[in-house]
C-alpha positions, 0 to 999 in steps of 0.5 A, spaced: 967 295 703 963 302 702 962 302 695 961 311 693 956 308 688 952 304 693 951 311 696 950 315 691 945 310 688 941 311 696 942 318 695 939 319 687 933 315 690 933 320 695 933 326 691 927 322 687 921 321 693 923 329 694 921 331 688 916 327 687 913 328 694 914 336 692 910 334 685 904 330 689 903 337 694 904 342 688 898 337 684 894 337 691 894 345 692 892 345 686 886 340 686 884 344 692 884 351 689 880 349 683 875 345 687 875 352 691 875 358 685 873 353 678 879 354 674 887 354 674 888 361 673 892 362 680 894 369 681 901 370 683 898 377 687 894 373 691 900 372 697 897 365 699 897 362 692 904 366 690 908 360 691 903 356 687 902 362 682 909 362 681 910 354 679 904 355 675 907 361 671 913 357 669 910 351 667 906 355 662 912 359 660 916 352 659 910 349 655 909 356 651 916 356 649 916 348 648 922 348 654 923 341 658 919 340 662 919 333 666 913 328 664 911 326 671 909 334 671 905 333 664 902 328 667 899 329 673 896 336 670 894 332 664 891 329 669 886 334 672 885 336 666 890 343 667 888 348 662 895 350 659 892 356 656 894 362 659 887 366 661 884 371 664 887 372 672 884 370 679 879 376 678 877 375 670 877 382 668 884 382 665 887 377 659 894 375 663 898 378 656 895 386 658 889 386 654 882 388 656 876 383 657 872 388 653 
């Protein structure tokens, strides 16, 4: 007899490897660009790092403005040593808040 909990339960586990897997290539894009460039400032101007910018952006938003964010996440950019802080962007020359660097 098929059991809709049986099915639900595969299909939860499912969705689970797909975040994670999304999670694990976020944190690996990430490595690879601050391995490239030496921080974790991503420009969302920069068309090859938009989707990362944007990622990145939402999880300081989320973390600056105390929202849930998953502990998987925290985690894994505790990790690599992630700079919550919003700094300067991709070209070090404007505080990302719109103030001069001076």
């Amino acid at each position: 007899i098929y059991n809709r909990t049986q099915g639900s339960g595969c299909r939860d586990c499912a969705i689970r490897r797909n975040k994670q897997k999304k999670l694990t290539s976020r944190i690996d894009e990430l490595k690879k660009f601050h391995q490239i460039h030496g921080h974790f400032d991503v420009s969302r101007e920069d068309k090859n790092y938009f989707s990362l910018g944007s990622w990145i952006s939402r999880m300081r938003t989320k973390k600056r403005l105390n929202r849930a964010i998953p502990d998987d996440v925290i985690n894994a950019l505790d990790e690599i040593g992630f700079d919550w802080k919003e700094g300067f962007d991709a070209n070090h020359r404007v505080w990302n808040y719109g103030q001069s660097s001076g």
